[in-house]
C-alpha positions, 0 to 999 in steps of 0.5 A: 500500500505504501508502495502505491501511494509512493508512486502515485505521488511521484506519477503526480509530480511528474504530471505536474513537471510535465504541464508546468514545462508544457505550459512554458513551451508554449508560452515561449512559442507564443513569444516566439512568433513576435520574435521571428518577426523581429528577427525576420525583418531585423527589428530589434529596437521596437520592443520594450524592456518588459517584453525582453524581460519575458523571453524565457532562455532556460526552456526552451533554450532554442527558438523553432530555428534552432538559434539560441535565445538567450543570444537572441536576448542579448541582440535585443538587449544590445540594440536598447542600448543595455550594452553590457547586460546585452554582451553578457546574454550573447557570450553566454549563449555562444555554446547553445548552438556552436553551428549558426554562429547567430550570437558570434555574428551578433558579438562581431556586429557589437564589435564593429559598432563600437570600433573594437578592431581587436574584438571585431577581428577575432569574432569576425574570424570565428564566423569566417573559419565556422561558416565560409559561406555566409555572405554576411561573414564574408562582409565582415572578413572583407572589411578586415582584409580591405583594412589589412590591404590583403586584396588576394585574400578576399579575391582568394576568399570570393572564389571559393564561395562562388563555387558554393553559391554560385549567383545566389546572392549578389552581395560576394560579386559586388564585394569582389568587383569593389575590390579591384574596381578601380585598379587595372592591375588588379582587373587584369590579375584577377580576370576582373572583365571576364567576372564583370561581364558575368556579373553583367549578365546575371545581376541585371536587376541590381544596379550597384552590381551592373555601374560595377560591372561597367567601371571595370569593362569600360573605366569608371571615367568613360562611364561618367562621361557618358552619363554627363554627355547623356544627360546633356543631350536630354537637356538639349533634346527637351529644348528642340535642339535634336541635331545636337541631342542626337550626336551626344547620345552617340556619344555616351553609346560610344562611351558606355555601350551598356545602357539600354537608355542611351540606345532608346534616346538615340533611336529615339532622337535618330528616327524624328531626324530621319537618320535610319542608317544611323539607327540600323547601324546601331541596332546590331549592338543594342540587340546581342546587349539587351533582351529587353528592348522596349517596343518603341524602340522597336518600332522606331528601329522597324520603320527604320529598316523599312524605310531603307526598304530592307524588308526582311529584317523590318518584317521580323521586328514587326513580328515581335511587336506582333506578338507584344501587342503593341499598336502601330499603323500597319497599312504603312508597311504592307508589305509586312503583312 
């Protein structure tokens, strides 16, 4: 009988220990939800004290991502500027999850904000040597490597990342291309047009990447020049002055021939002139450079061949407008329908 009561007694304890870490399970996951939030848009600052007072960093000790929450505290805690109660959750938590280095990443960013180089460059090297391929660690370690002038590293560093990544983040190419941009001799050591055109290629929708990219085929002093011409030509373009627009524009294409708006104004300013040679000559370039050419660009180029009664080609553009939808007169070029 003893016996029973000894054990219906320990089967209520741990009834009770069960229901008490149930329940602080999910009240931690209900927390957790406003957290991943946070973390997701990188919004530490809009929380107050009391809420950083409830995150619970004992149990569980993991969010649902399996990052540390005491370290998460910390973050939170560092970015209200309760810096030394902040730094002491995150060196706490560094052996909570050795493998996503999210409280080493958060320590390096403590570090560099307050101009700690020494702190800053060991943390930094433990994000490096634990995770290579981060692009954010390799933000850090480029930092460190710009500060050393230890280009090969980075570039050495770019390399192999590249080969895990690939071009799934355009970040590494934009810190690889910043590192050489400006130095021909760096360009040429390390195939720097070869990565540019890549990069070109690839990133068409992040312009820090394509100026870049640009700088490096072109010079950083080409490209200038021919967004100072172009713009020049706009100004006078809007004045009534074509004749001397439309040279400018030629100019900037001469210059940087990788801007799809210095073709779409020179056509442009081309076809009021009537200078369809000049257009057609041009068309060659704008066409292996671009894919997305816009459908005024497209007609006015054309016309252009059809007014030089080079039929063939005009009929396979109008085709593409065709298929684009785009409304044009087609009783003047019947010979294309």
């Amino acid at each position: 009988m003893r016996k029973i009561k000894i054990f219906q007694f320990l089967l209520f304890i741990l009834i009770i220990i069960c229901v008490y870490f149930n329940n602080k399970r999910y009240k931690s996951y209900e927390l957790q939800a406003i957290i991943n939030y946070d973390i997701g848009k990188g919004d530490y600052k809009s929380r107050d004290m009391y809420f950083i007072s409830q995150i619970d960093d004992f149990y569980p000790s993991l969010n649902v991502f399996a990052m540390p929450l005491k370290g998460i505290k910390g973050k939170y805690l560092v970015e209200m500027d309760s810096m030394e109660m902040g730094v002491k959750y995150l060196k706490e938590s560094l052996k909570d999850n050795p493998y996503l280095m999210y409280s080493e990443l958060a320590l390096t960013q403590y570090y560099y904000s307050q101009a700690d180089a020494e702190k800053y460059k060991e943390y930094t090297y433990k994000l490096i040597k634990n995770l290579p391929n981060n692009p954010v660690h390799f933000v850090h370690y480029t930092r460190i490597m710009k500060a050393e002038n230890k280009v090969d590293s980075i570039m050495n560093h770019f390399k192999k990342i590249r080969q895990k990544l690939g071009f799934r983040d355009e970040q590494i190419w934009k810190i690889a291309l910043s590192s050489i941009v400006l130095d021909t001799a760096l360009i040429k050591k390390y195939n720097g047009k070869e990565l540019a055109t890549i990069a070109s290629k690839q990133f068409t929708d992040f312009p820090e990447v394509l100026l870049l990219s640009d700088y490096i085929l072109f010079s950083k002093e080409s490209v200038d020049l021919a967004l100072e011409k172009h713009d020049k030509a706009v100004s006078l373009f809007d004045q009534g002055e074509t004749n001397e627009a439309f040279d400018l524009f030629k100019e900037a294409i001469n210059l940087h021939p990788n801007n799809l708006r210095y073709f779409n104004n020179f056509i442009r300013a081309g076809f009021i002139l009537k200078k369809f040679k000049e257009i057609i000559s041009t068309y060659s370039l704008l066409s292996s450079n671009f894919t997305n050419i816009k459908t005024e660009t497209l007609y006015f180029t054309a016309t252009s061949y059809y007014s030089e009664e080079e039929y063939g080609k005009a009929c396979e553009i109008f085709s593409l407008l065709d298929i684009e939808e785009f409304v044009y007169d087609k009783t003047q070029v019947p010979r294309c329908n």
